[in-house]
Backbone bond lengths (Angstrom), bond angles and torsions (degrees), N, CA, C in turn:
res aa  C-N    CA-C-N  psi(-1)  N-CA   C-N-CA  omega(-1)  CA-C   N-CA-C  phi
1 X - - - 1.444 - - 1.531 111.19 -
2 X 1.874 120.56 -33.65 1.134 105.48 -178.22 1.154 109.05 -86.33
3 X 1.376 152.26 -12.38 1.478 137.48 145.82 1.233 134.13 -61.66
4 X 1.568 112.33 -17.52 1.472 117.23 170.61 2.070 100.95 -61.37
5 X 1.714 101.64 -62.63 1.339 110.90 -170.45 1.853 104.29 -48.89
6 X 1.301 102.26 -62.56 1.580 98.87 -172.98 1.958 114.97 -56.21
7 X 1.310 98.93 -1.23 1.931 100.90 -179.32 1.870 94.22 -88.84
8 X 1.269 110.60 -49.53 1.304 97.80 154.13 1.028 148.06 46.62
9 X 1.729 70.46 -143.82 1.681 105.26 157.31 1.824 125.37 -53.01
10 X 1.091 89.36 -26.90 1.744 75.63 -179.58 1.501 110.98 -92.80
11 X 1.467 116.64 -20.73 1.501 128.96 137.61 1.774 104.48 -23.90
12 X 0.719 99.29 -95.66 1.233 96.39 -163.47 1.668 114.07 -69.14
13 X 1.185 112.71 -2.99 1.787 103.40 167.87 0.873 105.41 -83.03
14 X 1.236 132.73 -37.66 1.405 133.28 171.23 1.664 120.59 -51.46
15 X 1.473 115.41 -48.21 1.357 103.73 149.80 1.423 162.77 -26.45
16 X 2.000 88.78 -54.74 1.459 126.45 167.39 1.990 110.07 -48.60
17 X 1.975 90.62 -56.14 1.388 89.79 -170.72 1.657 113.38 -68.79
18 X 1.008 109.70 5.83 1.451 108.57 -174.65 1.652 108.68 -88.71
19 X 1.591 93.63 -24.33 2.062 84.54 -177.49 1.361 87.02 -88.19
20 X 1.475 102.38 168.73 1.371 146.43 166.50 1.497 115.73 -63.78
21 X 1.086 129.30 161.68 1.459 111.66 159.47 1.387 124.94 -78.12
22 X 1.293 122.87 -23.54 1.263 133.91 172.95 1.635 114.90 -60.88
23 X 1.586 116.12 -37.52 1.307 134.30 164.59 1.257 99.85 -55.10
24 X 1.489 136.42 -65.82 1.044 131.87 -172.27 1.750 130.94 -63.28
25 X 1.503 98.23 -36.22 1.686 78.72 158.92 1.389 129.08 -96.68
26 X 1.489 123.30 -4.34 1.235 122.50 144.41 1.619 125.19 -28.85
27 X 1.671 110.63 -56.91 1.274 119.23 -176.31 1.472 121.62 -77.01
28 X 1.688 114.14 -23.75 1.282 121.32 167.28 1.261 97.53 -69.80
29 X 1.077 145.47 -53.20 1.387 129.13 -161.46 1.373 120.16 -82.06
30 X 1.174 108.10 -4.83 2.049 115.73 167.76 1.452 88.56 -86.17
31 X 1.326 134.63 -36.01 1.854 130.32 -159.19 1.706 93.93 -64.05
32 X 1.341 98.66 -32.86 1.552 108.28 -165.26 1.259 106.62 -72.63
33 X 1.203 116.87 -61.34 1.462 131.72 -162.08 1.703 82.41 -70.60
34 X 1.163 158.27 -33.87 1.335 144.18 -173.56 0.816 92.82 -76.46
35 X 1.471 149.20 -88.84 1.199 151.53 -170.03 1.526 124.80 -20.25
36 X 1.181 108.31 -7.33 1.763 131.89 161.05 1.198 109.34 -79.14
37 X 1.042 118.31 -33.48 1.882 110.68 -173.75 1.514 98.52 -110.85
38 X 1.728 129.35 41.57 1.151 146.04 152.20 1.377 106.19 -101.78
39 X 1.657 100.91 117.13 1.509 112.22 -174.41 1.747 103.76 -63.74
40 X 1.171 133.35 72.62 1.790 127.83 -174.24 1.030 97.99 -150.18
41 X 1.166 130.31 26.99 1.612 126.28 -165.68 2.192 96.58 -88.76
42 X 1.214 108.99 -45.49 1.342 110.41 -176.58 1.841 120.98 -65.22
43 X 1.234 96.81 -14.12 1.827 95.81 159.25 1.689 104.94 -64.23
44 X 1.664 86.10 160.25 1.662 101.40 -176.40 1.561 102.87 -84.33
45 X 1.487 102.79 -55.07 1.579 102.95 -154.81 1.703 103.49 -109.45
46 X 1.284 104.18 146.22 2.307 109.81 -179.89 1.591 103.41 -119.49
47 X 1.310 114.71 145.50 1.251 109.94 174.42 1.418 114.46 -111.34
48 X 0.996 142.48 103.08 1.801 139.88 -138.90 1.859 105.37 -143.31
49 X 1.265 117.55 116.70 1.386 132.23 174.51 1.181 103.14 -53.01
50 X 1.626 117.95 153.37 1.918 115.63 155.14 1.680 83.35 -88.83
51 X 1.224 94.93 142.32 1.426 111.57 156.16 2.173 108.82 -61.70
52 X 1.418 108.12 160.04 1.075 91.12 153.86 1.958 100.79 -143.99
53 X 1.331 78.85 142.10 1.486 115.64 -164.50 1.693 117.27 -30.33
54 X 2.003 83.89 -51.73 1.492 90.70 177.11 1.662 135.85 -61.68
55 X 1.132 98.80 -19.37 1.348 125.97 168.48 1.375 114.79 -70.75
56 X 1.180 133.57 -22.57 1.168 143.02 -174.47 1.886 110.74 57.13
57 X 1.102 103.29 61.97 1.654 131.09 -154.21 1.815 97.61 -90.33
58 X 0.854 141.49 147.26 1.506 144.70 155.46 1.755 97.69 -41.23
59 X 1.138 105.25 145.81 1.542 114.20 -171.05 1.313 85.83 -91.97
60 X 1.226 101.57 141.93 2.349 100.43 169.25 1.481 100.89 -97.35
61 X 1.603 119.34 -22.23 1.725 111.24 -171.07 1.237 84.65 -36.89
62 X 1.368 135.62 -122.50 1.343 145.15 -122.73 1.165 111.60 -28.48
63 X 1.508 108.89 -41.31 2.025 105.89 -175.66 1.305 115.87 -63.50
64 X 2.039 108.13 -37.87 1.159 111.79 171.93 1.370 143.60 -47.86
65 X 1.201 97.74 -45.00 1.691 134.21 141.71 1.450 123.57 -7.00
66 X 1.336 81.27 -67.44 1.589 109.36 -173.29 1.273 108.55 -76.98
67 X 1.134 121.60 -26.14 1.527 120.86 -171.37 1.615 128.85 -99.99
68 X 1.453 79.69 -31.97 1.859 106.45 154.64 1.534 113.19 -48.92
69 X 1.947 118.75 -60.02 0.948 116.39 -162.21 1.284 125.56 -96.43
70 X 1.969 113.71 10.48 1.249 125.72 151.27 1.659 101.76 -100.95
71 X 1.298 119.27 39.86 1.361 96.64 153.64 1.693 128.68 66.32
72 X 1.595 116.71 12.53 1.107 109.84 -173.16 1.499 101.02 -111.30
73 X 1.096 108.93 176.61 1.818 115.16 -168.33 1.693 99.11 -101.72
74 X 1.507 117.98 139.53 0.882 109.60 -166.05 1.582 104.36 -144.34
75 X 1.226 113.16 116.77 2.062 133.33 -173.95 1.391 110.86 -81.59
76 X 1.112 131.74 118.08 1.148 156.56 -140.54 1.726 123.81 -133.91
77 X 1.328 116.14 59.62 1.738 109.08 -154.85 1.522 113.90 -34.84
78 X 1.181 107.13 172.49 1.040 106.58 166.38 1.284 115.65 -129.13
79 X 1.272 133.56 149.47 1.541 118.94 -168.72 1.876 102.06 -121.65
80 X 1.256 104.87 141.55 1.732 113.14 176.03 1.458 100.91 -105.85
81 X 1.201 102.80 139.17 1.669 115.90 -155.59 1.253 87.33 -106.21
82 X 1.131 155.36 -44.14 1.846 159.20 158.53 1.882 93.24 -25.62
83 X 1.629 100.10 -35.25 1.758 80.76 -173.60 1.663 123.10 -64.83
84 X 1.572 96.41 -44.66 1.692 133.07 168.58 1.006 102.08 -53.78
């Protein structure tokens, strides 16, 4: 299982590095705008990653955005770098 998961991920980083950044917030912002016609809008609270950049990760601004400006509460991990 841990070589299936780690084939992956580099599967798909390898993907990531292939868009552009311009590709990439294009596509965050369709993730967003889809994510509107996801019946979950009436929960209070979302639990949503920051992307990080270097990774070439889906941007979360836009969702954040979105979630900010309906007013819902939104959990945010936090990561300890001593763990890493």
């Amino acid at each position: 299982m841990q070589n299936f998961k780690k084939n992956i991920r580099k599967k798909y980083q390898l993907k990531r590095n292939a868009l552009s950044s311009n590709n990439i917030k294009e596509l965050s912002l369709q993730i967003a705008n889809k994510c509107l016609e996801i019946p979950i809008w009436k929960k209070n609270f979302y639990h949503i990653f920051l992307s990080i950049k270097q990774k070439n990760e889906v941007d979360t601004e836009p969702l954040l955005s979105l979630l900010m400006g309906k007013n819902k509460k939104i959990i945010i991990p936090k990561i300890n770098k001593k763990i890493l």
